[in-house]
C-alpha positions in Angstrom: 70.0 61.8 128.8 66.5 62.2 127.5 63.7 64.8 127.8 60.2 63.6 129.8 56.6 65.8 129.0 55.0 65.4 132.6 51.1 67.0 132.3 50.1 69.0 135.6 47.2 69.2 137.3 45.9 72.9 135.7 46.8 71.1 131.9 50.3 72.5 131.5 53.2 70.6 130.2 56.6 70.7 131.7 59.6 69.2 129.9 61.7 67.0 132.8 65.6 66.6 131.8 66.5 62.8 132.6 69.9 61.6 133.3 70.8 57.9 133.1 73.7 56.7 134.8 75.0 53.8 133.5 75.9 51.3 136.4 79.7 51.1 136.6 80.1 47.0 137.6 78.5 43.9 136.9 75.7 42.7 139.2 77.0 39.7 141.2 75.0 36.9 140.5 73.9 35.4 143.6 71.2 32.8 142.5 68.5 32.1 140.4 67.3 31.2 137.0 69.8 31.0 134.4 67.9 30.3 130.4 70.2 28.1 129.0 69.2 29.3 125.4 69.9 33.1 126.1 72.5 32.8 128.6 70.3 35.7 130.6 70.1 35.3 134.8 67.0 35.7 136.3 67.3 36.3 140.2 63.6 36.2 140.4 62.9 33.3 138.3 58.8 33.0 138.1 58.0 37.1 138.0 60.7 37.7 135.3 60.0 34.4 133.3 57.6 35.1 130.8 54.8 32.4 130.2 55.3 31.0 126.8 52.2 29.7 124.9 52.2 26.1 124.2 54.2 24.8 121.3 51.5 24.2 118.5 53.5 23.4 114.7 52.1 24.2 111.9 49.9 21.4 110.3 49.2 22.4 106.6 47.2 19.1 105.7 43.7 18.6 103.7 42.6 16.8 106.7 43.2 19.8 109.2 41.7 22.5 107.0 38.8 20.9 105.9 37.3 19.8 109.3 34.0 20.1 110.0 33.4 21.3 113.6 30.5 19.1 115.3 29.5 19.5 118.9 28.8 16.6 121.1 28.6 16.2 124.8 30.7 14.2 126.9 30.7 12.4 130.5 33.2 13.7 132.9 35.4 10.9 134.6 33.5 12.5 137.9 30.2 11.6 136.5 30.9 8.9 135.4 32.4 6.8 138.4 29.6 7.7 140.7 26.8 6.0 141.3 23.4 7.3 142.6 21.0 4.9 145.0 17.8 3.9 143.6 14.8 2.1 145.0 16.5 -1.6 143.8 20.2 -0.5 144.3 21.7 0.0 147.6 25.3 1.1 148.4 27.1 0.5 151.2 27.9 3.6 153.1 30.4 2.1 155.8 33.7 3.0 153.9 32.6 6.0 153.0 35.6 9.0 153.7 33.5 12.2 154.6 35.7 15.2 152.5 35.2 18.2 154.1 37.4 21.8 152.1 40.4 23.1 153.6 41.1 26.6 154.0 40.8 28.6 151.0 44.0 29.8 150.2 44.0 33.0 148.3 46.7 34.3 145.0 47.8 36.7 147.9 48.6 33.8 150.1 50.3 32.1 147.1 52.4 35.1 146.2 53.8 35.7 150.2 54.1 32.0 150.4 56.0 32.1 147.0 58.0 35.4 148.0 59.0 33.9 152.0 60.2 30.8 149.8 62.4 32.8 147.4 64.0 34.9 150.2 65.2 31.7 151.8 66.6 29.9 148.9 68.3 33.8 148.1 69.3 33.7 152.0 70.9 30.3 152.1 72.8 30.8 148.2 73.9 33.9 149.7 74.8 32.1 152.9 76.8 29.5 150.8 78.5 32.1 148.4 79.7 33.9 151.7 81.5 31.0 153.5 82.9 30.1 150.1 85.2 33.1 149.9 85.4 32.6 154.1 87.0 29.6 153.2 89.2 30.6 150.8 90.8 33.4 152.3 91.0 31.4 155.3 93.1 28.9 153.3 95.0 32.1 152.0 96.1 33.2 155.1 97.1 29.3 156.3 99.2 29.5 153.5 100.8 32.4 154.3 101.1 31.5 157.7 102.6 28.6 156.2 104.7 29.6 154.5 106.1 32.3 156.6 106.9 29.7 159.0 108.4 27.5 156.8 110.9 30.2 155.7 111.6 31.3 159.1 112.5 27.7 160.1 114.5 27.6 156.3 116.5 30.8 157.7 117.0 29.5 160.9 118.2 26.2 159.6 120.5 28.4 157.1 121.7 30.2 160.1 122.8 27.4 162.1 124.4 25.0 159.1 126.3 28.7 158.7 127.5 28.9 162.0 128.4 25.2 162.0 130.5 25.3 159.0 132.5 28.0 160.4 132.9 26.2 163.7 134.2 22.8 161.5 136.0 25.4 159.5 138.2 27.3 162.2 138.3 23.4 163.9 139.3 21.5 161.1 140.1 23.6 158.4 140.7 22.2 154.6 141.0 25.0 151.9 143.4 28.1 151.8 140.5 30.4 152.5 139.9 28.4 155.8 143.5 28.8 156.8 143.3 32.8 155.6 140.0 33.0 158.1 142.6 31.6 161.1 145.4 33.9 160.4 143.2 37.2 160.1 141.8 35.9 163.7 144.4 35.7 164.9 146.3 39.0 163.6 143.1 40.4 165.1 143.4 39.5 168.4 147.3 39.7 168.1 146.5 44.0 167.6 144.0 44.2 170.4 145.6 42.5 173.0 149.2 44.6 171.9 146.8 47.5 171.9 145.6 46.7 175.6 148.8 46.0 177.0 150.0 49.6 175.1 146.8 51.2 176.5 147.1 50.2 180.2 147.9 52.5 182.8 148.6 50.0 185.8 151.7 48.0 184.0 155.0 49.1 184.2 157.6 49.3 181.3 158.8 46.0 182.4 155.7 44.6 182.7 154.6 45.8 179.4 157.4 44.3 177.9 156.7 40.8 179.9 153.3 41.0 179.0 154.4 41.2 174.9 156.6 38.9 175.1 154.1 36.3 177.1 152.0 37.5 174.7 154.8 36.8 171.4 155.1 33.3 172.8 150.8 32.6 172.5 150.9 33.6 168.8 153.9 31.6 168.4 152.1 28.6 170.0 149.0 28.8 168.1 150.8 29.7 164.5 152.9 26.3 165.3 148.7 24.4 165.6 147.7 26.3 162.3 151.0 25.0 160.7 150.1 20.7 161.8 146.7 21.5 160.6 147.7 22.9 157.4 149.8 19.6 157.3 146.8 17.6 158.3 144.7 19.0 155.9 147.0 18.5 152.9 147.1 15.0 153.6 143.3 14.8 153.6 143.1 16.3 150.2 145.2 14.8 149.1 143.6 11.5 149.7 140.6 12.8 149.1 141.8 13.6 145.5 143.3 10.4 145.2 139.9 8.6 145.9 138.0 10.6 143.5 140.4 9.8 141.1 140.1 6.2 141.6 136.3 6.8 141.7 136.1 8.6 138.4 138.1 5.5 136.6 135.8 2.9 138.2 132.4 4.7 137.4 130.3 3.2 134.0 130.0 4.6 130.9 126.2 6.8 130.2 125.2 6.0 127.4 122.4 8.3 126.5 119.2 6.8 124.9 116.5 8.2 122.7 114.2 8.7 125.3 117.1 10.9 126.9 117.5 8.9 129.6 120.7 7.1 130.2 122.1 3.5 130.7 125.1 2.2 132.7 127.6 0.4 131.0 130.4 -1.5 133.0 133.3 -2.1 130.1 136.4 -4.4 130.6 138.6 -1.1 131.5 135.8 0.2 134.1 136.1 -3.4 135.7 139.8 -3.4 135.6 139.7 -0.3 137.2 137.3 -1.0 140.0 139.3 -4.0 140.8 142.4 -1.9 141.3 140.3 0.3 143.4 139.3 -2.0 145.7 142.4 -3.5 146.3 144.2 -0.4 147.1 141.2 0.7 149.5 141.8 -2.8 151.2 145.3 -1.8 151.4 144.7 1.5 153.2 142.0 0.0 155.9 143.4 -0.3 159.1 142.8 -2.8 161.9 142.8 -5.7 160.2 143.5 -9.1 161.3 146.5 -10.7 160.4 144.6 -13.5 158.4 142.8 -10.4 156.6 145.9 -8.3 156.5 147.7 -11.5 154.5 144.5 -12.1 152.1 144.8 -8.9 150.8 148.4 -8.7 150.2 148.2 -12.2 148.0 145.4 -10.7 146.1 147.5 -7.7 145.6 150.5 -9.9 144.6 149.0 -12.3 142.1 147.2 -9.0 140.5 150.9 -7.2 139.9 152.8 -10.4 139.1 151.1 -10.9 135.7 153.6 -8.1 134.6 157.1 -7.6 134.8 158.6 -4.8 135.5 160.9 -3.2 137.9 157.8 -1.5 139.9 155.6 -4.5 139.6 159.5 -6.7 141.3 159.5 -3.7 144.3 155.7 -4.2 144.7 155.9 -7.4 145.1 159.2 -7.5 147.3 157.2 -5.0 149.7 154.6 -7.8 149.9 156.8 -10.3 151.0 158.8 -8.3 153.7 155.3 -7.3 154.8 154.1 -10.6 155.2 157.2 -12.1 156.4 157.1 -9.7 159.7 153.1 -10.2 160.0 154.2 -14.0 160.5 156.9 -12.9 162.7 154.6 -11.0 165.3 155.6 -8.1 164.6 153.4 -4.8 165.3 151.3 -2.2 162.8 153.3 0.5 164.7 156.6 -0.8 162.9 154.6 -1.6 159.7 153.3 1.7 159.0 156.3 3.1 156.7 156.7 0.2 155.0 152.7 0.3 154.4 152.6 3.4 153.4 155.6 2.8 150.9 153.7 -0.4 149.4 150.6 2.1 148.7 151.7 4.4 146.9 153.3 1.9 144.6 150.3 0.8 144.0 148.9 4.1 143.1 151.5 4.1 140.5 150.5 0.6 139.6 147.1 2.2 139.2 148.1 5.4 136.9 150.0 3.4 134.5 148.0 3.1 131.5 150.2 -0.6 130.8 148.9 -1.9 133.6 145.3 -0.1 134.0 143.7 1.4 130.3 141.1 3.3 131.7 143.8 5.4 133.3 144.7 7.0 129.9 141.4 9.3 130.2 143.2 11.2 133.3 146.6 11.6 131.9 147.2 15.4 131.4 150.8 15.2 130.6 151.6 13.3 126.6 152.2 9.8 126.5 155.2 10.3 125.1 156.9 12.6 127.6 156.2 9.9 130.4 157.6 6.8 128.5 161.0 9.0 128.9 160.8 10.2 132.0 159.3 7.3 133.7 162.1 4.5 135.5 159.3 1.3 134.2 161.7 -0.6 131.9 159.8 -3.8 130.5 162.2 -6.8 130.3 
């Protein structure tokens, strides 16, 4: 705020109070002159340019400041490329190019010209500035869109995996909370269909009691399928557990390196063990040819016979009753006790340390209280 003396007409001074308000954001810069020294923008960039004088060091040399100023006239380049006709010179005057002046154009002309120019150049920076940020909130809201979408389709994917693995899980249930799920149901519907029977007016006492006792004999039904897929499922995980056990022994070694990555390592106990694996997973697969079938169970035999023991002699007495009746003709259907028997063997085979090292890892029970409870006597 500052005080202005303003002089009226009749010679009387009047004090003006002026307020200055200071602008409250930056000036967008839009285009222009930018001085590279001095950083400062110039939207204008000839009117608010001043017009430096030329560059002239100073010279402090005898030869400078004692010159003596001389005038002397000079031929212009204009004068001195033409040449006049005389009375013994003549000049061809066919090639001659008649000049005539153009329109004189005037500093006014200059300065609308100059002015029309600048409000273009400002129109299309402007122009270029505004599709810019058209573009880029145009991109922002693809995104969005974008990304909404892909979330929606990420929740609807969600939703129907979800309602899938309850479908599998109420089919083909695995885990005590699955079975939990399928008795709830069912107590569930159990109580409401009591309740309807109960609740209905139409039924006599007679009926009722036909209807609840209809109704005792569909639970009983259905709790008998929840008990054969409880079975079913045990028998699953069970193998399940027995092939990530056999997985576990037969994986390599990490070794970890300085560049914290890590290398495989096959040792002689992972080998061993992968060997065992694959010879009980041959033992399991069904289908096989007898030619097949009889491969197997010699690799199987000449990989227990290098010990001797009384489950390495039962092993390989399974083998040969086994391949005895495959020569005989006889079916898988009669087999499949005596297949079963020979596999489990083998799993024993397996988790004897003796036999397989790389067993030891998985032992949670002492060495010491197996060697006495265990029927392997070594002969």
């Amino acid at each position: 705020m500052f005080e202005v003396e303003i002089r009226l007409a009749d010679n009387q001074i009047k004090i003006v109070t002026v307020q200055v308000e200071k602008q409250s954001r930056m000036k967008p810069y839009i285009g222009g002159f930018r001085n590279n020294k001095t950083g400062q923008a110039y939207h204008h960039a000839f009117s608010q340019t001043d017009q430096t004088a030329s560059y002239h060091p100073e010279r402090n040399e005898r030869i400078v400041q004692t010159y003596q100023y001389k005038t002397k006239s000079t031929i212009m380049m204009r004068e001195f490329g033409t040449q006049m006709e005389k009375g013994n010179l003549y000049i061809d005057k066919r090639l001659d190019k008649i000049i005539y002046p153009r329109p004189y154009f005037s500093s006014a002309m200059w300065k609308k010209q100059r002015e029309a120019t600048t409000l273009h150049i400002q129109c299309h920076v402007r122009g270029w500035f505004a599709r810019k940020l058209a573009n880029s909130l145009r991109k922002q809201r693809d995104d969005r869109e974008k990304e909404l979408l892909r979330r929606q389709e990420d929740l609807r994917a969600q939703e129907e995996q979800k309602h899938k693995e309850e479908i599998e899980r109420r089919m083909h249930p695995k885990k005590n909370k699955d079975f939990e799920v399928l008795y709830n149901e069912l107590e569930a519907w159990r109580l409401n269909e009591t309740k309807k029977i109960k609740a209905s007016g139409e039924l006599k006492e007679d009926e009722k009691k036909l209807a609840l006792q209809q109704l005792l004999n569909k639970e009983t039904k259905i709790l008998q399928q929840i008990d054969r897929l409880k079975i079913t499922a045990g028998s699953i995980n069970k193998q399940d557990k027995i092939n990530e056990f056999l997985r576990a022994m037969s994986d390599p070694k990490l070794w970890k390196r300085q560049d914290n990555r890590y290398t495989e390592v096959h040792t002689p106990f992972t080998t061993r063990a992968k060997e065992l694996m694959d010879l009980y997973n041959g033992l399991r697969l069904p289908f096989l040819s007898t030619d097949e079938r009889l491969d197997v169970l010699l690799h199987t035999k000449w990989t227990v016979k290098e010990f001797d023991c009384n489950l390495t002699r039962e092993i390989v007495d399974l083998i040969d009753r086994e391949a005895d009746m495959l020569n005989r003709g006889r079916g898988e259907a009669s087999l499949e006790g005596l297949r079963k028997r020979l596999s489990n063997l083998f799993l024993q085979f397996i988790e004897t340390p003796e036999f397989n090292p790389e067993a030891a890892r998985f032992q949670k029970v002492p060495r010491e209280l197996l060697q006495q409870t265990q029927s392997i006597i070594f002969e």
